[in-house]
C-alpha positions in Angstrom: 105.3 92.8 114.2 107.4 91.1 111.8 105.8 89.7 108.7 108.0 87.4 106.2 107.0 88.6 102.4 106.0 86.4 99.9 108.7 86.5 97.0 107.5 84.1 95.0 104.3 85.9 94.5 102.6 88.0 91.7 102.9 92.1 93.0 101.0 94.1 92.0 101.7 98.4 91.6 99.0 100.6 90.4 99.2 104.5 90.2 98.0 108.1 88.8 101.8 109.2 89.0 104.4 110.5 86.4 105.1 107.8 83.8 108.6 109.0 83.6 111.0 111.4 85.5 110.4 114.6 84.0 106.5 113.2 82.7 103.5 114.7 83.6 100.4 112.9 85.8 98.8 110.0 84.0 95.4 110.2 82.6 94.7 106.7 83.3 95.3 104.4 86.3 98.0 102.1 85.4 99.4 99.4 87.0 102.7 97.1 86.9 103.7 94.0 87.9 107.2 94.3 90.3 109.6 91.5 91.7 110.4 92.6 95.4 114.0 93.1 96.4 115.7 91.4 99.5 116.7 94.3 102.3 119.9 92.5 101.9 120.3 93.8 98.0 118.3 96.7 98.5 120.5 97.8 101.5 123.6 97.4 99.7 125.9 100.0 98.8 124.9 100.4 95.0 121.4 100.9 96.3 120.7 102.6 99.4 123.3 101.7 101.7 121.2 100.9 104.7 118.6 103.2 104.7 116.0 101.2 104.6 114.5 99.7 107.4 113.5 95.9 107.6 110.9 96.3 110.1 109.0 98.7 108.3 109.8 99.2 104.7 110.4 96.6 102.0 112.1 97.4 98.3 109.9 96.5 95.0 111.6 97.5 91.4 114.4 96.7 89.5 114.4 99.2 86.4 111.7 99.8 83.8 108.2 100.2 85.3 108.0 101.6 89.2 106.4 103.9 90.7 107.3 107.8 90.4 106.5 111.3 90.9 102.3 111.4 92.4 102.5 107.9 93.1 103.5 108.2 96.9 100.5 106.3 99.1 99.7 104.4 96.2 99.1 100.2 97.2 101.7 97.7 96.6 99.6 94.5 96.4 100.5 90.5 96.2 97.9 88.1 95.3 97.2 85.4 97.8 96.4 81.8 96.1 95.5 80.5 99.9 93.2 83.0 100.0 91.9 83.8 96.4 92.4 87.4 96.9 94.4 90.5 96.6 96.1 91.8 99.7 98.2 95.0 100.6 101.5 94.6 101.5 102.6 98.2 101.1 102.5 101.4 99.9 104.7 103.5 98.0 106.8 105.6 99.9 110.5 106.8 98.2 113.3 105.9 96.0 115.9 107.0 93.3 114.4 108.4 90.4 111.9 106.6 88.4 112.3 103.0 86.7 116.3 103.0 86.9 118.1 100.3 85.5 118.7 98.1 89.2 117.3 100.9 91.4 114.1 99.5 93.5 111.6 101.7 94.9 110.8 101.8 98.9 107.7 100.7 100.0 106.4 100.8 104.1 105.0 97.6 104.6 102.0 97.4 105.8 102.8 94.7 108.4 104.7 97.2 110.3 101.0 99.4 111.0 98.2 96.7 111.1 97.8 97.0 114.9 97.7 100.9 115.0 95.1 100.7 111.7 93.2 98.0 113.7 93.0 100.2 116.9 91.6 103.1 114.6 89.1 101.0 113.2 88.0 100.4 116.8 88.1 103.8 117.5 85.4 104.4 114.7 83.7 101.1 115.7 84.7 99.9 111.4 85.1 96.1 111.4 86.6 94.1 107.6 83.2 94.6 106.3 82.7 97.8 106.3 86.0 98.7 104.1 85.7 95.8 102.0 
């Protein structure tokens, strides 16, 4: 399934992780406010030079506050103003480093997995309700 991402939208990180490369685990949950990165950019050769899959990964980041070291599986989210809520879009998954100048991080969209997380869901008999 192919979902088209929101740019001009408010994203939302939040993580436990490293506040810098060679930090140590956060004692509070933080949280960051990211622009996401076209796969065109973020595919490039002064990024990651196609590595990164359109279908299933999208790129968040550009230097300063990201996501780092204990922040993998972490929620990347957008705020919907149709819908008056908070959705997730993706979860943190791998990059360079942490918060380098131009370097986004790699998030797996979420997109890409909603009908396997949907058949789970059936599996367990869950339905919206009970997660929310």
């Amino acid at each position: 399934m192919f979902q088209r991402i929101p740019y001009n939208s408010i994203y939302l990180f939040t993580g436990w992780g490293f506040q810098e490369e060679s930090g140590s685990f956060s004692s509070k949950l933080r949280e960051t406010h990211v622009p996401i990165i076209p796969i065109v950019i973020c595919n490039s050769i002064l990024h990651y030079f196609g590595r990164v899959d359109p279908l299933s990964m999208l790129c968040a980041g550009s230097g300063g506050a990201d996501a780092c070291q204990g922040d993998s599986g972490g929620p990347l989210m957008c705020y919907s103003r149709m819908r008056q809520r908070w959705e997730l879009q993706g979860v943190v998954s791998w990059g360079h480093g942490c918060g380098r100048n131009n370097i986004p991080g790699v998030y797996a969209k979420i997109s890409a997995v909603t009908s396997w997380v949907n058949s789970q869901m059936k599996l367990l008999q869950l339905n919206d309700n009970d997660i929310l």
